[in-house]
N, C-alpha and C positions, 0 to 999 in steps of 0.2 A: 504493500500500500504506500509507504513511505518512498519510492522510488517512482511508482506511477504519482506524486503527487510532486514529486521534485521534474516530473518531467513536464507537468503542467506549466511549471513558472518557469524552466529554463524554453520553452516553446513560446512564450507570452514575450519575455522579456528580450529575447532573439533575436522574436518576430520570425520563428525559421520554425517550419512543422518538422521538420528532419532531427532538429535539436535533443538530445538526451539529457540524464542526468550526468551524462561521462564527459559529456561534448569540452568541459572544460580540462580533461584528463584529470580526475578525480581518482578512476577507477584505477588508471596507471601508478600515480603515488600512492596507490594502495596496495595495487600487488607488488610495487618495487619494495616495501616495506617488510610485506611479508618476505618476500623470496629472501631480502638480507637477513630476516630474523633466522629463517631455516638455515640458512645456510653457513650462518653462524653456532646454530647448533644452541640457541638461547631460550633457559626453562625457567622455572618458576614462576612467580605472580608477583605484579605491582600494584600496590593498591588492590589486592582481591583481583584483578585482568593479567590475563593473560600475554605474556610480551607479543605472540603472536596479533590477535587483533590490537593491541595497543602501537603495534610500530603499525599497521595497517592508515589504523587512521592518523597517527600522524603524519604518515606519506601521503595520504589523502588532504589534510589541512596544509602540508608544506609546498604542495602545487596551488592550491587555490591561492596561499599568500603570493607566492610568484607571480602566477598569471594575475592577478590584482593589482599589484607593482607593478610588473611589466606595462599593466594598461595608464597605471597613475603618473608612468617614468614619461608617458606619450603626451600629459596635457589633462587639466580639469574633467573634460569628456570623454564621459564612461563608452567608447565606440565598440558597436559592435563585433564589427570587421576585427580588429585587434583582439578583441577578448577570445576571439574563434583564432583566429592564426597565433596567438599565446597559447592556448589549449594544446591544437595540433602539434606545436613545436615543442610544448612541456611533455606530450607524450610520446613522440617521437623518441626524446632525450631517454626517457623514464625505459619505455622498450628497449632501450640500447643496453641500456643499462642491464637490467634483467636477463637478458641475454647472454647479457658478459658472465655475470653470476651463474646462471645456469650451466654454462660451458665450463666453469672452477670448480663446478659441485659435483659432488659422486651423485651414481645411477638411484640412488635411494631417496636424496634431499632433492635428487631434480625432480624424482617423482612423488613427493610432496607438492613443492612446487607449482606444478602444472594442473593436478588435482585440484590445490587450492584457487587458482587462476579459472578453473570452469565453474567455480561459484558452485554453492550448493547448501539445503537445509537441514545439513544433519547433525548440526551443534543439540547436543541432551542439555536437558535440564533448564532452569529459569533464568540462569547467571546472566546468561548474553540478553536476557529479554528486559530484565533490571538493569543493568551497565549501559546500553543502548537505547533502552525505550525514555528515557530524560528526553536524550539529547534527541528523541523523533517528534516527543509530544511536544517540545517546547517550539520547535521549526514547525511542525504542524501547525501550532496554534496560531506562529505569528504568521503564516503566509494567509490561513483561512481568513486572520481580521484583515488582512491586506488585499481581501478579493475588488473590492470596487477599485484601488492602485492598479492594479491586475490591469482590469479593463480598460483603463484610462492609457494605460500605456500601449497597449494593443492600437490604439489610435494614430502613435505617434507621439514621440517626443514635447514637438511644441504644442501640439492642440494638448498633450496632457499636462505640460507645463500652463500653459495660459488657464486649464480649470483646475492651477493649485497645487499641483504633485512637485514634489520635490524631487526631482527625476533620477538623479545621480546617486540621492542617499536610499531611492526607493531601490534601487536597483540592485547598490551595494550590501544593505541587507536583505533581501530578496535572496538572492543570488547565494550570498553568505546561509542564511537559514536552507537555502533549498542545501548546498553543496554538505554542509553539517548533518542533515538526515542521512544522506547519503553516504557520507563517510562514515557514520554510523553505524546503518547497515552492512554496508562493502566489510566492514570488520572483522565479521562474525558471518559472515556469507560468502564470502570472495565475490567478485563481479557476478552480477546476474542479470545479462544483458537483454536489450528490446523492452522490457517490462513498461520503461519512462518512454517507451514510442508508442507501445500495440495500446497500451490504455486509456492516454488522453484522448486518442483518436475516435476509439471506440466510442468513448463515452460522451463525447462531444455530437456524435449520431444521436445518442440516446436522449441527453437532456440538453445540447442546445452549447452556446460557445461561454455563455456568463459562470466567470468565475465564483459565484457565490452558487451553483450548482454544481458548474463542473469540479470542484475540489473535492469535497465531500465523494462523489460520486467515485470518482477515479482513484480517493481514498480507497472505498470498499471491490472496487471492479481489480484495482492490484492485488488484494489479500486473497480475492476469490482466485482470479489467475495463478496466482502463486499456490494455493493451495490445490487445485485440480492438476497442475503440470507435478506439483512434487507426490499425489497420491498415482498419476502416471508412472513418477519415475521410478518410485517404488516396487510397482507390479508388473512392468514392460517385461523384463527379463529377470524378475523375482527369483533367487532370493537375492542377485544383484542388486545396484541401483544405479541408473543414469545420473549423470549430474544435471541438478537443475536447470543448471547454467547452457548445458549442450541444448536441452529440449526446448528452452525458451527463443536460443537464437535461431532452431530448426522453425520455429512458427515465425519466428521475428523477423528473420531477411526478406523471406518473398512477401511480409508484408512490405516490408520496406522498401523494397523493389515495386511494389504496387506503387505506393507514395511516389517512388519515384517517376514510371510512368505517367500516371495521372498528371503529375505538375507540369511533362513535359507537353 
């Protein structure tokens, strides 16, 4: 749910339907996080978490401070173009990186690794749902009260500046609370991609394009998706399991592929 609802605002605030919650390489500072924790071979618990999703997200929050910077190093205006070519070039970087690491690692931590990188729901117990769920209800709540900013920006910059929006700080927190859910998640899930594409969309069918239904909406339309792909993944080839992560982006490219046709 938290991932279809960050894909709501990074789509709004883009102004691009194609837009993820990754689009800013979120997802990359998260697995380059992990992969150094594995590969370092580092256990115990900080603060009750786990090093593993603990360096997750903060490779996740040390790309979003980047591409942040990057866009503030260019001038007061928060431009879109930049925040998209910062992302791309922060993940670029991050994959290289990953990469390199994988290549120094034994057959074992690579395959960690790669496991953890297809994303998937099979963390036990409540721990990751208390460590994580803060930081989703509290981005949840503030994008929900931000739904009419939502809309107003959808407009356009100046006509949303001229009725009042603070453009630059709406965006900067925005942005900030969507990318926080997300690194949240990503933690305790590894990437689980398409989710923040196939939902807004869907749901935007269903109840229309105002943010003050589609949030809530694409809230519950994520949790349901996520919940029928991971009771799929479970029973396809039982007693194996798919990673969530493969079957979401099995449905998620040809949709994305449709999007893409369609616009052409």
């Amino acid at each position: 749910g938290a991932l279809a609802v960050a894909g709501v605002v990074f789509q709004a605030l883009l102004r691009n339907d194609l837009a993820t919650p990754f689009t800013l390489g979120v997802a990359s500072g998260a697995s380059l996080g992990a992969v150094v924790v594995i590969h370092l071979g580092l256990g115990g618990a900080i603060l009750g978490i786990s090093p593993l999703p603990l360096a997750a997200f903060i490779g996740a929050l040390a790309v979003l401070a980047l591409v942040l910077g990057m866009v503030r190093a260019r001038g007061p205006r928060l431009d879109t173009a930049t925040l998209l070519l910062a992302g791309v070039t922060l993940s670029f970087l991050c994959s290289a990186v990953i990469l390199l690491v994988q290549y120094l690692s034994d057959f074992t931590d690579t395959n960690r690794m790669v496991r953890w990188m297809m994303g998937g729901l099979d963390t036990v117990g409540y721990g990751p749902l208390l460590q994580a769920g803060p930081l989703v209800a509290l981005g949840a709540l503030w994008v929900f009260t931000q739904a009419a900013v939502l809309d107003q920006l959808l407009t356009g910059d100046l006509l949303a500046a001229s009725r009042g929006v603070e453009v630059r700080s709406a965006r900067v927190t925005l942005l900030t609370a969507a990318s926080l859910m997300t690194a949240a998640v990503l933690a305790f899930t590894g990437p689980i991609g398409f989710v923040g594409l196939i939902v807004p969309h869907a749901m935007r069918r269903l109840v229309g394009a105002r943010h003050r239904e589609l949030l809530p909406a694409s809230l519950l339309g994520g949790a349901a998706l996520m919940m029928v792909c991971d009771a799929v993944a479970r029973t396809v080839i039982a007693p194996a399991e798919i990673p969530v992560g493969v079957l979401t982006a099995l449905i998620g490219a040809p949709f994305f592929l449709a999007i893409l046709l369609r616009k052409a």
